[in-house]
C-alpha positions in Angstrom: 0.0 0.0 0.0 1.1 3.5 -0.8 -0.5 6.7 0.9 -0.7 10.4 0.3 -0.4 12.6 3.0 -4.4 12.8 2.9 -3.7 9.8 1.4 -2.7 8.1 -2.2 -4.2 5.9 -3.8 -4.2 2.8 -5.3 -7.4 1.3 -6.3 -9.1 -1.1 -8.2 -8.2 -2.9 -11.1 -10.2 -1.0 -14.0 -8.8 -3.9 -16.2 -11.3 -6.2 -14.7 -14.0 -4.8 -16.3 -12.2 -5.0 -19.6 -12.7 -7.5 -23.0 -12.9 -11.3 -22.5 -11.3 -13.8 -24.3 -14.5 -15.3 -25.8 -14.4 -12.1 -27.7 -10.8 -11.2 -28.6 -8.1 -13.8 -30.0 -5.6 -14.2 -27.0 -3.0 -13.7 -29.9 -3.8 -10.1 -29.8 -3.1 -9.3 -25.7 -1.6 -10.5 -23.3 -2.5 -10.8 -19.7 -5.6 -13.2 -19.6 -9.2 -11.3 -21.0 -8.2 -7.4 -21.1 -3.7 -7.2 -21.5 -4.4 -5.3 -18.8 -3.6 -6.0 -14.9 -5.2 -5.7 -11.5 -4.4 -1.8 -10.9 -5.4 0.5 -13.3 -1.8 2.1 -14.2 -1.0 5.3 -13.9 -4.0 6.0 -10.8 -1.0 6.9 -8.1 -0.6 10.7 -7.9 1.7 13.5 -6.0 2.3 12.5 -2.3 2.3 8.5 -3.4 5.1 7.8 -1.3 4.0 10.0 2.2 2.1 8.3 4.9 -0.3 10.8 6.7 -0.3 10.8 10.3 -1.3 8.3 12.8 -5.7 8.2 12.9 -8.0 7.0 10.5 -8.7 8.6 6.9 -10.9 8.5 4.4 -10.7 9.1 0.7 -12.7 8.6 -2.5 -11.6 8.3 -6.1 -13.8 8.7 -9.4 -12.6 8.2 -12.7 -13.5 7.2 -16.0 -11.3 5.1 -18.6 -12.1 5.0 -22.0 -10.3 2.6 -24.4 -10.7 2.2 -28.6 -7.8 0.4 -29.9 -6.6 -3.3 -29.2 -2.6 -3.3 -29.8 -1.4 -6.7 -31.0 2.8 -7.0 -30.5 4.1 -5.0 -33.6 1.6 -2.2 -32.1 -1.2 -2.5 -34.7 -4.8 -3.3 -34.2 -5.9 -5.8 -33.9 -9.4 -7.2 -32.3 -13.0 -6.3 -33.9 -12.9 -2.6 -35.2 -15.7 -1.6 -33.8 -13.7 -2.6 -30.2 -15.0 0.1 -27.1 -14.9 -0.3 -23.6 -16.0 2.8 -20.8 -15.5 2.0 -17.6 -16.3 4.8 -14.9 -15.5 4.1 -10.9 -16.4 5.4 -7.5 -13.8 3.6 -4.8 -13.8 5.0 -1.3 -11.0 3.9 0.6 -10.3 3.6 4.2 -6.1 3.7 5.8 -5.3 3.2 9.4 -2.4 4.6 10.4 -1.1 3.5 13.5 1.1 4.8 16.1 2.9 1.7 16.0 6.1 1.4 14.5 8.1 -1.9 13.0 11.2 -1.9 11.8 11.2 1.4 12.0 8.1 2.6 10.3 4.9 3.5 10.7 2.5 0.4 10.5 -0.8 0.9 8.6 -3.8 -0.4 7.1 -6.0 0.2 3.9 -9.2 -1.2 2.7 -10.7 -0.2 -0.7 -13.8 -1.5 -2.5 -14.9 -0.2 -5.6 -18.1 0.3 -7.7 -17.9 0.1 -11.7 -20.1 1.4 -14.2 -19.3 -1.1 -17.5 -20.1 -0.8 -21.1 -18.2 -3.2 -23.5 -18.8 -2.7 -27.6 -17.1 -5.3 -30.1 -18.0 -7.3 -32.9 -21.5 -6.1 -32.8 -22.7 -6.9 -29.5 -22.7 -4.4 -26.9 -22.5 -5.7 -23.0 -23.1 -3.8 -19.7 -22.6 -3.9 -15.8 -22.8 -2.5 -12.8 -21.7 -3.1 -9.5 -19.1 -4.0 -7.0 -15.5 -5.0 -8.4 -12.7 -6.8 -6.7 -12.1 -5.6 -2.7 -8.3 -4.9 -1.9 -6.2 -4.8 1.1 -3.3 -3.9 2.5 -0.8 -3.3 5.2 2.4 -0.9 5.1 5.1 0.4 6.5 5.7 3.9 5.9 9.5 6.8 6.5 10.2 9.8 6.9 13.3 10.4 6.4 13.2 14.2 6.2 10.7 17.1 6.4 10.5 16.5 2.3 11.2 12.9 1.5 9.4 10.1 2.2 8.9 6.3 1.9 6.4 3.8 2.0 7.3 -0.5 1.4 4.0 -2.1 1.6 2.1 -5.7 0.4 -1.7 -5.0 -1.5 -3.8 -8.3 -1.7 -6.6 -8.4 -4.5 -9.7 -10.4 -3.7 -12.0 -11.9 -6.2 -15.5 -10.4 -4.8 -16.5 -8.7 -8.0 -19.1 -10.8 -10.3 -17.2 -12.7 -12.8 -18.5 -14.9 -16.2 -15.9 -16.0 -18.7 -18.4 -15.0 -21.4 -19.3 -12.0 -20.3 -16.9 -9.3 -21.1 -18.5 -6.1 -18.7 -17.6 -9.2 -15.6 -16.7 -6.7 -13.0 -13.9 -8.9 -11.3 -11.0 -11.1 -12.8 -11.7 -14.1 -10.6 -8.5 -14.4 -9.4 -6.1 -13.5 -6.0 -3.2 -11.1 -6.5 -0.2 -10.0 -4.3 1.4 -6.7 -5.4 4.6 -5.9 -3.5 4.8 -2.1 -3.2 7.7 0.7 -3.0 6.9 4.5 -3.4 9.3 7.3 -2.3 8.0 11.2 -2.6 9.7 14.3 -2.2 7.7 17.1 -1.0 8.1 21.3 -1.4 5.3 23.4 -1.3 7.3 25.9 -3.1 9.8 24.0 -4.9 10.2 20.6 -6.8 8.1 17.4 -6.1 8.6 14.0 -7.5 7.3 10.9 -6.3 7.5 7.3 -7.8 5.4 4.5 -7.4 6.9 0.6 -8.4 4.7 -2.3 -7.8 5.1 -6.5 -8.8 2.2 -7.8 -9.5 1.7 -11.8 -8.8 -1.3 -13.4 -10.2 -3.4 -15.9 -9.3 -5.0 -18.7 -10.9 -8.3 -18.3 -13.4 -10.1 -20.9 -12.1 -12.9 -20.5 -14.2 -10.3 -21.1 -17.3 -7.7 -22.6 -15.8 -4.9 -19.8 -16.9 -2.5 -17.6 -14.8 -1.4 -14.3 -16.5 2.0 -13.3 -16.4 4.0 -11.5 -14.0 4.8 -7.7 -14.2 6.4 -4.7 -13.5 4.8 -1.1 -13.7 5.0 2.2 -12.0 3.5 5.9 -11.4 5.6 8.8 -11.7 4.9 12.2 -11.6 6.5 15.7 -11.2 5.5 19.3 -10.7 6.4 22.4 -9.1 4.5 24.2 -6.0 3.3 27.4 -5.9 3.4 28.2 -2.5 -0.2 28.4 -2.1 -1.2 25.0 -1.9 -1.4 24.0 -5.5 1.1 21.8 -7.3 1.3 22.0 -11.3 3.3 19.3 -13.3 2.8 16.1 -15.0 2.7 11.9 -14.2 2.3 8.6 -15.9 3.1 5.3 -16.2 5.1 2.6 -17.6 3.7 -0.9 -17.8 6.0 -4.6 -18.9 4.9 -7.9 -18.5 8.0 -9.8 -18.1 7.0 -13.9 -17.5 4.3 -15.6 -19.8 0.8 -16.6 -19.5 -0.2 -19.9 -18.8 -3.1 -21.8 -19.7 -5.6 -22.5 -22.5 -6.6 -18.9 -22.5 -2.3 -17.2 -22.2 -1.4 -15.2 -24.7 1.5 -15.0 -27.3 3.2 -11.9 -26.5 4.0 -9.8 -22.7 2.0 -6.9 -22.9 3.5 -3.1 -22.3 2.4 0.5 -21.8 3.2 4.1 -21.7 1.1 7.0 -19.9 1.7 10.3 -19.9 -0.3 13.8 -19.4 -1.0 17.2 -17.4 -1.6 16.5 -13.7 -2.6 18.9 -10.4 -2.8 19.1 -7.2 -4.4 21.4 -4.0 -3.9 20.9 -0.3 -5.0 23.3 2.3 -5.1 21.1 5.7 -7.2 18.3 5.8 -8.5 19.1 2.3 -6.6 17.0 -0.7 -7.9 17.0 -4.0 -5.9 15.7 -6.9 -6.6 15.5 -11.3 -4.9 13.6 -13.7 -5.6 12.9 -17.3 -3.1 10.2 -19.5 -2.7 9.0 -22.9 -0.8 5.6 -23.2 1.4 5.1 -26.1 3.8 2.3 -27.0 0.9 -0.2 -26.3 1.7 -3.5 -26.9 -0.6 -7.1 -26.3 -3.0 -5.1 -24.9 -6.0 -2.0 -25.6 -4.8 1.5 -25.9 -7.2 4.4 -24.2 -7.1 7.6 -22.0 -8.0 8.1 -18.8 -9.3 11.1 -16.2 -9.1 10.3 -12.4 -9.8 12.6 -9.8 -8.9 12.0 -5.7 -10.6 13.8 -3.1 -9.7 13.3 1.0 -12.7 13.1 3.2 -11.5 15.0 6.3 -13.7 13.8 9.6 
């Protein structure tokens, strides 16, 4: 897990919601059903690697991902062409921050379970959900090594509550258990530089509904921007995506899918108050659909 200091975010895997295999040849992505993995790259933000202070907070993230292109490994389309998938999300989030320490850190808590609004088009069908997706937790440990940087080394754990059906390709969950081993570090002016990087390994689970595993991989957030002084932080963030071990099963795919995201991003703080924007384009898409993204990130001070 990885925190802001109102709190940052992580949150639910917007691939979930994303094409099926029943309708897409698994020659054309990677990472069973979507190319895509459990965390919805590029979500992390300024502050990604600062634990807030010992209590309980609350924050809430809304979004919506829209994706037109399914990238097959030279980078051309591939997939039905009439391919489209929206998927907007409402994910409140809860992070206990204790005043314990281990190992030297702060020891905390997260919970997140989010709500997806899916709409899937491709080779003339057109498929819809709502509802809860797959519930994560967490536990971290969380430095501060100075007024302005900070580190956080946590665990996330993805659980398959969200409805899944291997032919339906709005399924709100993956079906599957996920570890993601977690490292962020920030550093922090309000009137100067900040830069904060987010690096996570994800670890998949078995499919048991089709009996495949998708690969492992590497990704990360990063993001930088100058503060004003006044609360507000300007700059821009993204994220880089590789698979780097294969699929496995009757539904793998041929090729390790990758990604680039990059675009304008914002933040304000005054107090408890914490609201963050982002919006990314991903480029250099490979075994997996192409699309844009705008996520916003709002504390909930009580």
């Amino acid at each position: 897990m990885t925190s802001t200091s109102r709190l940052a975010a992580r949150s639910v895997a917007i691939a979930a919601a994303l094409v099926s295999a029943q309708l897409f040849s698994t020659t054309a992505h990677a990472t069973e059903g979507s190319g895509l993995g459990v965390y919805p790259d590029g979500l992390e933000n300024f502050l990604s690697g600062a634990l807030p202070p010992p209590g309980v907070h609350a924050l809430v993230y809304a979004g919506q991902g829209s994706y037109d292109k399914l990238l097959n490994n030279s980078g051309d389309r591939a997939g039905p062409p009439d391919f489209k998938v929206d998927v907007g999300l409402v994910v409140p989030r809860v992070v206990w921050v204790t005043s314990q320490t281990v190992l030297g850190g702060q020891l905390a808590f997260e919970a997140l379970l989010p709500v997806l609004d899916v709409k899937v088009t491709a080779g003339g069908a057109n498929f819809s959900k709502t509802g809860l997706g797959d519930a994560i937790v967490g536990a971290a440990l969380g430095y501060h090594h100075s007024p302005s940087l900070h580190s956080v080394f946590g665990v996330d754990v993805y659980l398959p509550t969200g409805q899944y059906d291997k032919t339906n390709p709005a399924s709100l969950g993956k079906n599957i258990w996920a570890i993601q081993p977690i490292v962020a570090v920030s550093r922090i002016d309000p009137a100067g530089w900040n830069a904060d990087m987010k690096l996570m390994w994800d670890i998949n689970g078995r499919n048991s509904a089709t009996d495949t595993r998708s690969g492992q991989a590497l990704h990360a957030d990063l993001d930088a921007g100058w503060g004003l002084g006044n609360g507000w932080v300007l700059g821009v963030a993204g994220h880089i995506f590789q698979q780097f071990t294969d699929d496995a099963g009757p539904n793998a795919g041929s090729g390790k899918a990758s990604a680039m995201g990059f675009g304008p991003s914002l933040r304000y703080m005054s107090g408890p108050w914490l609201i963050t924007a982002k919006w990314q384009n991903e480029f250099n898409v490979r075994n997996r659909p192409e699309g844009q993204q705008l996520l916003l990130k709002a504390s909930l001070p009580f």
